[in-house]
C-alpha positions as CSV (number, residue, x, y, z in Angstrom):
1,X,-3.6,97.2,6.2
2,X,-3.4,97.3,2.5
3,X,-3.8,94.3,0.7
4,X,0.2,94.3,-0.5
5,X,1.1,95.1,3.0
6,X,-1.2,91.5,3.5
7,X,0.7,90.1,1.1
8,X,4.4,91.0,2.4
9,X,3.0,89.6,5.9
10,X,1.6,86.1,4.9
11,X,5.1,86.0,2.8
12,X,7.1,86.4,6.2
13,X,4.6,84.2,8.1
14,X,5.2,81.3,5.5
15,X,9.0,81.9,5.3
16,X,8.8,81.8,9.2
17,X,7.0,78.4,8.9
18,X,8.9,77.0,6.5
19,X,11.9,77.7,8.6
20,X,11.1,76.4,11.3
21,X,10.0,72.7,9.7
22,X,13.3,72.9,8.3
23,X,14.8,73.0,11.6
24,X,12.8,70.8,13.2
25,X,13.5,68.1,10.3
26,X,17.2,68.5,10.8
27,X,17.7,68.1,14.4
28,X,17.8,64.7,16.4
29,X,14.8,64.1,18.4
30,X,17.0,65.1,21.8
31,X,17.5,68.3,20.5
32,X,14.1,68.8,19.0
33,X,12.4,68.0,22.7
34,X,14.3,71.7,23.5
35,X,12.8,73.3,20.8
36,X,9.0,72.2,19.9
37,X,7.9,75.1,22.4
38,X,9.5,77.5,20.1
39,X,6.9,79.5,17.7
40,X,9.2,80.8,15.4
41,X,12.3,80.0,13.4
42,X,14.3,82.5,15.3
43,X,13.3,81.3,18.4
44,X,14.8,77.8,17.8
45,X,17.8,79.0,16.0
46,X,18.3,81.0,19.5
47,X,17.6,78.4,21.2
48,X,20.0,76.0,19.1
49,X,23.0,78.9,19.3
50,X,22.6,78.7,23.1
51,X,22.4,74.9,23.3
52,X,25.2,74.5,21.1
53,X,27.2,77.6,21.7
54,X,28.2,77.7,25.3
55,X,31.2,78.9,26.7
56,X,34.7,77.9,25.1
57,X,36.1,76.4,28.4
58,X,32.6,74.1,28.4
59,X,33.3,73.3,24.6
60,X,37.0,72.5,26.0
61,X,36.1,70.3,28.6
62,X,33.8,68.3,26.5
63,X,35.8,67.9,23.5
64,X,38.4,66.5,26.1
65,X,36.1,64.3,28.1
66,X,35.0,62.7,23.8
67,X,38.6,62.5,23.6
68,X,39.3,60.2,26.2
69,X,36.1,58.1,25.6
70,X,37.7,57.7,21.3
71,X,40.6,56.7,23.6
72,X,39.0,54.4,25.7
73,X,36.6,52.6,23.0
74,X,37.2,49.2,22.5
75,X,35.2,47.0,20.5
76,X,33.2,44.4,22.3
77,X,33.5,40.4,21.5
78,X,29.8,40.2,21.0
79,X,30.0,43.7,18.6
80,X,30.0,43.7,14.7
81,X,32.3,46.1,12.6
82,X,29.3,47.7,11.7
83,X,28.2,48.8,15.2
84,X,31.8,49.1,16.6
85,X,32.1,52.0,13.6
86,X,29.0,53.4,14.3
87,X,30.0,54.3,17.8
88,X,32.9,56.0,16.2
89,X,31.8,58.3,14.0
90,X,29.2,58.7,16.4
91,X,31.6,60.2,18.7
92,X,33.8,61.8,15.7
93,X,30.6,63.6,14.7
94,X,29.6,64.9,18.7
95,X,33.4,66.3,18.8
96,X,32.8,67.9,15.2
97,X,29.7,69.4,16.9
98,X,31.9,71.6,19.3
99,X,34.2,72.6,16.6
100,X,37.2,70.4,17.0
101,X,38.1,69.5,13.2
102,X,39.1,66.1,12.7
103,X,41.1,64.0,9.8
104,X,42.1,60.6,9.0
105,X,45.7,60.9,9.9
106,X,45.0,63.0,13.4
107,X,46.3,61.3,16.2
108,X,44.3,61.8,19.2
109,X,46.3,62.8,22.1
C-alpha cells in the first residue's frame, strides 16, 4: 500500500469509529444491549433499521396497542405531575418511534 492509500484507510477507519460512538451515545441502554457486538457503524445502523423497521402491520399493531395504554393511563393518588407527565411523553415518544405523528389537538381514537 502507498502511504496516501494509508492515509485514505485510517480516514475511513476513524470515520467508522467515530460513527459508531455516535450511535452508541444516542441510543437507550435497551437498544444499545442489541448493538455492542456490532464492529462497525453500518453494522448497528443495520441492526437499528431492522429493530426499528419491521413490518408495517407489526408497526400497526403496536402503535394501536400504545394507543390504548395513552387511553387507559390514569394518574395514580400517590403520583406527582411530574411523573404522571413523564409516562406520557414517554409513551408519545415510543408511538413517534413507529412513525405515528402526533399534535396537541389529536384526539386519540
Amino acid at each position: 500500500m502507498t502511504e496516501a492509500q494509508r492515509t485514505v484507510h485510517h480516514d475511513k477507519r476513524k470515520k467508522g469509529g467515530n460513527g459508531l460512538f455516535l450511535i452508541h451515545q444516542c441510543v437507550d441502554p435497551s437498544i444499545f444491549e442489541k448493538i455492542i457486538d456490532e464492529d462497525t457503524a453500518k453494522g448497528a445502523w443495520h441492526t437499528l433499521k431492522k429493530f426499528y423497521g419491521g413490518d408495517k402491520k407489526l408497526k400497526k399493531v403496536k402503535v394501536q396497542g400504545l394507543k390504548k395504554q395513552y387511553e387507559n393511563t390514569k394518574m395514580k393518588e400517590d403520583e406527582s405531575i411530574t411523573k404522571f407527565s413523564s409516562r406520557l411523553v414517554l409513551l408519545t415518544n415510543k408511538m413517534k418511534t413507529y412513525g405515528e405523528t402526533i399534535t396537541n389537538l389529536q384526539k386519540i381514537d
